[in-house]
C-alpha positions as CSV (number, residue, x, y, z in Angstrom):
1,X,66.4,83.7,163.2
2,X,65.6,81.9,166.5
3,X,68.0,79.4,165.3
4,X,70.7,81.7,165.2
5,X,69.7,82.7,168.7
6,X,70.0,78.8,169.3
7,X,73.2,78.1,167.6
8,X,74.8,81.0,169.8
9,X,73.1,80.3,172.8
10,X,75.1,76.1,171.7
11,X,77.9,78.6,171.7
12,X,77.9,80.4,174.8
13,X,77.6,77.1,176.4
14,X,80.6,75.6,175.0
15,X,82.9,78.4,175.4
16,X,82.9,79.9,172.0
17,X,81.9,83.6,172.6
18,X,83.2,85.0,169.8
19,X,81.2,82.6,167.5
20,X,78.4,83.4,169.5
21,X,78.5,86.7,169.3
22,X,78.5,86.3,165.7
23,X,75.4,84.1,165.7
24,X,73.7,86.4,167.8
25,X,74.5,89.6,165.3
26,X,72.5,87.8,162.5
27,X,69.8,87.3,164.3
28,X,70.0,91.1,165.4
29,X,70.5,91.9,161.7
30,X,67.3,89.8,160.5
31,X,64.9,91.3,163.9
32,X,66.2,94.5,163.0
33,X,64.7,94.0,159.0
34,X,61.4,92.4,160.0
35,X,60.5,95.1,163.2
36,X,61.3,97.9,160.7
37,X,59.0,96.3,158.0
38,X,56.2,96.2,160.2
39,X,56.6,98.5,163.5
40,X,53.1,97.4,164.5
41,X,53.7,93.8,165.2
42,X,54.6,93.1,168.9
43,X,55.6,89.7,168.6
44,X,59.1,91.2,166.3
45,X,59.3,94.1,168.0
46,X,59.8,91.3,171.3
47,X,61.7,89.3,169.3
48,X,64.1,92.5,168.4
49,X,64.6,93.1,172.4
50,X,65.9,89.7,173.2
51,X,67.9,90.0,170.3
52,X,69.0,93.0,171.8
53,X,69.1,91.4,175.5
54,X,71.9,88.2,174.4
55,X,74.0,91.1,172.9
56,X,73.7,92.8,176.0
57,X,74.5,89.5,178.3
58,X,77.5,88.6,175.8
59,X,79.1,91.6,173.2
60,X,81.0,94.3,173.9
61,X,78.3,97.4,174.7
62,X,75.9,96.6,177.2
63,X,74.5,100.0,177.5
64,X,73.5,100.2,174.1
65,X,71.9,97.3,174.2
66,X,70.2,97.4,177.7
67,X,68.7,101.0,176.4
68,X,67.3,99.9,173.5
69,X,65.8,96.3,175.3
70,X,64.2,98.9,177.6
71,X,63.0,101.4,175.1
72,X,61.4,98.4,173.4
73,X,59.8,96.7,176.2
74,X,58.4,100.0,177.7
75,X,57.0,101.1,174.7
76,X,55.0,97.6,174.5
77,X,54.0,98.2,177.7
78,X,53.1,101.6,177.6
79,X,50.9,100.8,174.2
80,X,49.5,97.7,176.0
81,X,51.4,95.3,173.8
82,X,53.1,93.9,176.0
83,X,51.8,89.9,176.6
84,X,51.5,89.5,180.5
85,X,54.5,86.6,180.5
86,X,56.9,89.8,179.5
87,X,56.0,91.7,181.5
88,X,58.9,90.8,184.3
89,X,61.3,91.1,181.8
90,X,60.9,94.9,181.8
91,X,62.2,96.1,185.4
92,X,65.0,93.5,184.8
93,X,66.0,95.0,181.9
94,X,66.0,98.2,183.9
95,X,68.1,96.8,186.8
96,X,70.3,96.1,184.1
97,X,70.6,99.2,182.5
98,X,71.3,101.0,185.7
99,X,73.9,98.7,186.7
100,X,75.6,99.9,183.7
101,X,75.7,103.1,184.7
102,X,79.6,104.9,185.3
């Protein structure tokens, strides 16, 4: 899973978006399984919004993505789950989001 994040992130760098994007999308797939199994660990549920956050950055629906990066982080936050070195990541997901906005 991280290394699929990796591989893509390789990808990004070296122009290959599209190859990316697929790299990224397994590692979506695989965050998506492990968060579900177990809703209570924070560490996935993290892992599932910066999943969500390169497909945001890279794919093709950055509203969707943005939304559910914030849903996640602000429900870590608002559960105290949140570790402290996160914690900035949340109003830039919200910027985000609302630059999104029509």
């Amino acid at each position: 899973m991280p290394t699929h994040n990796k591989i893509g992130d390789v990808l990004v760098a070296q122009g290959d978006l599209t190859a990316a994007l697929t790299s990224y999308r397994a590692s979506l797939a695989i965050r998506e399984r492990l968060a579900a199994g177990d809703p209570g660990n924070a560490g996935w549920q993290r892992d599932l919004a910066f999943s969500h956050w390169r497909l945001a950055r890279y794919g093709n629906q950055p509203r969707l993505h943005w939304q559910r990066v914030v849903n996640i982080l602000t429900e870590l936050d608002q559960q105290g789950r949140l570790a402290p070195v996160d914690q900035k990541w949340l109003p830039i997901a919200e910027e985000n989001l609302a630059a999104t906005e029509p």
